[in-house]
Structure formats: structure tokens, C-alpha cells
C-alpha positions in Angstrom: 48.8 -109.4 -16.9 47.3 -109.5 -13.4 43.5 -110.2 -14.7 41.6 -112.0 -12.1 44.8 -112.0 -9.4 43.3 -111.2 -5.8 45.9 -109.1 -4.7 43.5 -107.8 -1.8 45.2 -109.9 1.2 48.8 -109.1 0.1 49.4 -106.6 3.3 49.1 -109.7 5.2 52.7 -110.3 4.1 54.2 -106.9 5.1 56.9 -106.4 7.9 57.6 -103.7 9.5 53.9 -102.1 9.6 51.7 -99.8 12.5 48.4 -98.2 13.0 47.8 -94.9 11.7 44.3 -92.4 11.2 43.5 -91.6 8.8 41.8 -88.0 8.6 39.7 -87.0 5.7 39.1 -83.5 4.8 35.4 -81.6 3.8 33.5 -78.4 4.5 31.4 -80.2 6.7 34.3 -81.1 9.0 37.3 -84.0 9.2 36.1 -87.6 9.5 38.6 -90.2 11.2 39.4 -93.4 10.2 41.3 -96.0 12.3 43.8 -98.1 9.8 45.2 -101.2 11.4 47.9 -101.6 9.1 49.9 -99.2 7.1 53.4 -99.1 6.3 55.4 -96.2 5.7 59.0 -96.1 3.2 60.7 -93.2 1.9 60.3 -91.8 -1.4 62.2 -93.7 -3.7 63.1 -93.4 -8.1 59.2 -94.2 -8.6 58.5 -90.8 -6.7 61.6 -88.9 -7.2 62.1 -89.3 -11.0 58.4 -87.5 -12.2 59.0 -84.8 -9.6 62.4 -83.4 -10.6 63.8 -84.5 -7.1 61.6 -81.8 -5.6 60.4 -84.5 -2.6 62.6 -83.8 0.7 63.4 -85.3 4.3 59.7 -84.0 5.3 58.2 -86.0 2.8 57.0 -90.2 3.2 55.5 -92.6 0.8 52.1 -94.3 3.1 51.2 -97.4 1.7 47.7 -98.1 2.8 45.6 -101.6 2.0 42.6 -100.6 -0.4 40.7 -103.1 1.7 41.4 -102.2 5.3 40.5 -98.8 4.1 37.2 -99.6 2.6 36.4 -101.8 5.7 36.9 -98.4 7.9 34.4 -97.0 6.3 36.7 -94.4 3.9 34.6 -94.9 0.4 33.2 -92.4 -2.3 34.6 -89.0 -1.2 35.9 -89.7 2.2 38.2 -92.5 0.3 42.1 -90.9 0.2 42.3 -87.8 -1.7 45.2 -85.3 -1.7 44.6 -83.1 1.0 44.1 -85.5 3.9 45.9 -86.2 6.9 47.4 -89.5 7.7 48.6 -89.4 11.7 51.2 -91.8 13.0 52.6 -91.4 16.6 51.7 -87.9 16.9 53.3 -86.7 13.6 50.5 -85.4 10.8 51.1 -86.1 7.1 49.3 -84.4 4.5 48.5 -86.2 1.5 50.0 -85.1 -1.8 49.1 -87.9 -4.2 47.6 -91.0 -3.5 46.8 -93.6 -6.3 46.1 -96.8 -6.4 48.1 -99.5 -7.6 47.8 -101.9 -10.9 46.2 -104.2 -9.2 43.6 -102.0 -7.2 44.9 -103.2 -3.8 47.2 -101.0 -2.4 47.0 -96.7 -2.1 50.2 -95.7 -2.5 50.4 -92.4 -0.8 53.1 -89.0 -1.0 52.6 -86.9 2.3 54.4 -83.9 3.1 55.1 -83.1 7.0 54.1 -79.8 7.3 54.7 -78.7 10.4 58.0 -79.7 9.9 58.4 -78.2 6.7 56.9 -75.0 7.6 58.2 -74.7 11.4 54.7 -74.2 13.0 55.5 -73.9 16.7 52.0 -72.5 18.1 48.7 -73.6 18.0 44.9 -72.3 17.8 41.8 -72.7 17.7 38.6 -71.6 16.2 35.2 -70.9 17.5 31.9 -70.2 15.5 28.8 -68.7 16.8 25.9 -71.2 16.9 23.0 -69.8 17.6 21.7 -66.2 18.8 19.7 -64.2 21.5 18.5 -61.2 22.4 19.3 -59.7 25.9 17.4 -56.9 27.9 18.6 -54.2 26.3 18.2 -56.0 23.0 21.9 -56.6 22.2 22.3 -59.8 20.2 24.1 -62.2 22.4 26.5 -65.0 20.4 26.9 -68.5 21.9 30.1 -70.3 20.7 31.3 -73.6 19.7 34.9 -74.7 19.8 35.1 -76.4 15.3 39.0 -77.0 15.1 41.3 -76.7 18.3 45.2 -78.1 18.9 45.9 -76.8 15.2 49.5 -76.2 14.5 49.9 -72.1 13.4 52.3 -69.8 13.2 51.7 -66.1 13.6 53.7 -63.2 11.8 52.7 -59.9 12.3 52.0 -57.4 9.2 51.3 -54.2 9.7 49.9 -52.1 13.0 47.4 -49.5 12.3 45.3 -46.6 14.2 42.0 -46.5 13.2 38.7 -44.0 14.1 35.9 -46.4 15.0 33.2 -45.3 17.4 34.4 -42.4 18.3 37.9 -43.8 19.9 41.2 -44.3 18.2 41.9 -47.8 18.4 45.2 -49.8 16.9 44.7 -52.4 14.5 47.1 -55.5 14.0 47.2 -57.2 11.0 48.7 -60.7 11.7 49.0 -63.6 8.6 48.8 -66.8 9.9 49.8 -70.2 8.5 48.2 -73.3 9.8 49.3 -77.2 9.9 45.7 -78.0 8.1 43.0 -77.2 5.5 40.2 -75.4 7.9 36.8 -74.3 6.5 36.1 -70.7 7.9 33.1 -68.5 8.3 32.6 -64.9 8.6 32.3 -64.5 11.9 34.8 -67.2 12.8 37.0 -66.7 15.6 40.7 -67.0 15.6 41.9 -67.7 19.3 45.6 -68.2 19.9 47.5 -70.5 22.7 47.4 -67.9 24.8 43.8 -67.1 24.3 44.2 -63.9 22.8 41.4 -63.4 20.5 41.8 -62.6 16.5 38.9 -61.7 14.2 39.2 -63.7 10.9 39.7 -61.8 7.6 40.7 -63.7 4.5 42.3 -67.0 3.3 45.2 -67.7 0.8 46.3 -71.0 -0.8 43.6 -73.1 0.7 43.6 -75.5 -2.4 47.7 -75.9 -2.6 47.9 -79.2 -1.3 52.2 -78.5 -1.1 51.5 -75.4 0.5 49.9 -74.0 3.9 47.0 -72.2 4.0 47.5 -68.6 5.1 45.3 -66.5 7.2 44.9 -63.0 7.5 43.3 -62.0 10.8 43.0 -58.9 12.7 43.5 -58.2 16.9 42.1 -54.7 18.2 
């Protein structure tokens, strides 16, 4: 049933529909898409039936037209995946699921308001050394480039320890950190908070959890 139905047009039909980006997630960086037409419903006996009722007010079903998606430019691996970001006036879902329908036409997509869920009231940014030089004195000397800025956070102080280094005591701050988005951090990454307050980037935690945020831990001396 359905063989040879072109079922591609079909969002033509839809009411009640509005623009969204969509954002898709690699170790290279986020691509954007613009999507004309999406339309958004809440989760209904489909969603809530396989998941034990576990789906809550911060979570929406995105349906998304296979073609209008394609036509963006989304294919192969930048095609919807769990883990990327749909935006619609200035609220960021994160993908949990998204498959197609029967008929090939339609992504049918769970997202999870994270912020929300997860009360993220700050923001930050990261910076990442770009290239290197070598002053008078021979000091290396880092330039830096802004990678991810504006990204919802919350910081939650750990621990605050004194520690010997270079012949001073200093105090060390242990901070974890949980952010509104997958980021893809390097060693020498810089955490920098609203305030501008400057963290240096230690580990990550539950990076791969699409239901959960990613925790950092960074250190302020």
C-alpha cells in the first residue's frame, strides 16, 4: 500500500505552519539550514505509548517536509539526526528522534527544550587559539578565535582548592558546567563566561546523551 504515491507535495496542504532552522551538529562546526515550512504538534499516543509517558511539556513533535529539507541543502550526514537543533522564534529544540515517515515524505521529529528543561540562565562562549608567535623574549604569544558564543550554560561550583604552583599559593575553583548544546572542545579551549570571566577547560561528560546536557568541568585560578 502506498507503492508509487508521491506523497512529496503533501505539506502544501498543512495549516497552521512557520519557518524554522534548522541546525546540524559535527566536529567540524554547526551548519544552518533555513526551512520554509515546518509544523510543530505536541507529542501525542504515537510518541507517548513506546516511551512509557516519559515525554513532558518541554518536549514537541517537528514535522519537517523530506523535500524542503533536501532542497536546503541538509543530505547525507547533515540530513536530521538526533542531536540537532531545530530553532523557532528564539526557542532551541534538540532533536531526539527523527524518522521518516511510510511514505518517505515527511521527518517526523521528537525535540526536547533544554534550556527549559534544564533551567540554563547564563551564557558563554568559547575561544580557541589559532595560530602562534613568538615575542622578543621568546614567549609563545596565542591569537584567538571566538568557535561557539550566546550558548545557554549554567555554572555550579564544585570544589575550591589552594594549590603550590610557581612558587605562589594560588586558589583553584572547580566549576561543572552544563550547556544548552553539543560543543566540540579542544585542549586549550577557553571557557569565557557572560561576564567575561575566563575558565580553562578540563573534561566533558555525557556529550553523546542526546536527553541529557553535556557537562563541563572547568577550572578559574
Amino acid at each position: 500500500m502506498g507503492f508509487g504515491v508521491d506523497a512529496s507535495q503533501n505539506y502544501l496542504t498543512w495549516g497552521n505552519v512557520q519557518p524554522i532552522q534548522l541546525t546540524s551538529q559535527a566536529k567540524t562546526g554547526p551548519t544552518q539550514f533555513a526551512i520554509a515550512i515546518a509544523k510543530r504538534r505536541a507529542p501525542g499516543f504515537k510518541e507517548l505509548a513506546p516511551s512509557g509517558g516519559v515525554y513532558t511539556s518541554q518536549d514537541l513533535v517537528w514535522l519537517l517536509p523530506a523535500a524542503l529539507v533536501q532542497a536546503a541543502g541538509a543530505i547525507g550526514n547533515q540530513a536530521p539526526k538526533p542531536g540537532d537543533l531545530i530553532n523557532a522564534e528564539g526557542i532551541t529544540w534538540t532533536i531526539l528522534e527523527c524518522p521518516l515517515n511510510t511514505l518517505r515524505s515527511t521527518y517526523r521529529c521528537m525535540t526536547r527544550d533544554l534550556i527549559l528543561a534544564f533551567d540554563l540562565r547564563g551564557t558563554l562562549s568559547v575561544k580557541r587559539p589559532t595560530a602562534t608567535e613568538t615575542d622578543n623574549a621568546g614567549s609563545r604569544v596565542y591569537a584567538y578565535t571566538t568557535v561557539y558564543s550566546g550558548i545557554p550554560c549554567r555554572f555550579q561550583e564544585q570544589t575550591a582548592d589552594g594549590v603550590d604552583e610557581r612558587g605562589r599559593r594560588l586558589t583553584r575553583r572547580s566549576f561543572s558546567v552544563w550547556v544548552g548544546q553539543r560543543l566540540y572542545l579542544q585542549k586549550e579551549d577557553q571557557i569565557i563566561d557572560e561576564n567575561g570571566t575566563v575558565y580553562e577547560w578540563m573534561s566533558s561528560q555525557d556529550a553523546d546523551r542526546i536527553n541529557q546536557m553535556q557537562q563541563l568541568t572547568c577550572e578559574l585560578r
